[in-house]
C-alpha positions, 0 to 999 in steps of 0.5 A: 023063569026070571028069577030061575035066571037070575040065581043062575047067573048069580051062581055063575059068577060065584062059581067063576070066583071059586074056580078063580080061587082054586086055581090060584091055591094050586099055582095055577097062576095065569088061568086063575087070573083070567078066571078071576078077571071074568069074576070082576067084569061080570061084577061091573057089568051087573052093578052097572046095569041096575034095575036091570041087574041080577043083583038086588039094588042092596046086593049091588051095595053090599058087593060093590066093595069087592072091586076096589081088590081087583086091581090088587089080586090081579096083579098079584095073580099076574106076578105069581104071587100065593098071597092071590089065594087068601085074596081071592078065598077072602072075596068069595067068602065076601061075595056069598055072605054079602048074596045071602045076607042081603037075601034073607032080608 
């Protein structure tokens, strides 16, 4: 059951991510940047909790990074900027390949 939830809130926020990442690629500006928020909150909160996180210790590691962009893609999404869409594609792909490569070790 732990684990059933745990992949259920991983799979959550990657899917947040991916909504956050359509929106923005559809112009949708202002609920991709609310989306992609959501994204990065969840993100910290999770590699802030530790041991008690969804997130593996090297998944926390190996995801960590993407938070440096948040500030950047915010912004961008805030100004309407279509350059938030390959930022925002760019961290999913970063997001499931840090999840799943982390996992298959």
């Amino acid at each position: 059951r732990d684990a059933a939830q745990r992949q259920l809130h991983l799979s959550q926020m990657q899917g947040t991510l991916a909504s956050a990442a359509i929106d923005a690629r559809r112009g949708e500006y202002e609920p991709a940047r609310q989306t992609a928020s959501e994204f990065f909150t969840a993100l910290r909160g999770q590699i802030d909790a530790g041991g008690e996180s969804a997130l593996t210790a090297p998944q926390r590691e190996a995801t960590a990074p993407l938070l440096t962009r948040r500030d950047e893609v915010i912004t961008l999404l805030a100004r309407g900027d279509p350059a938030a869409a390959e930022q925002l594609s760019d961290i999913y792909v970063a997001y499931r390949k840090a999840l799943n490569e982390v996992q298959a070790k």
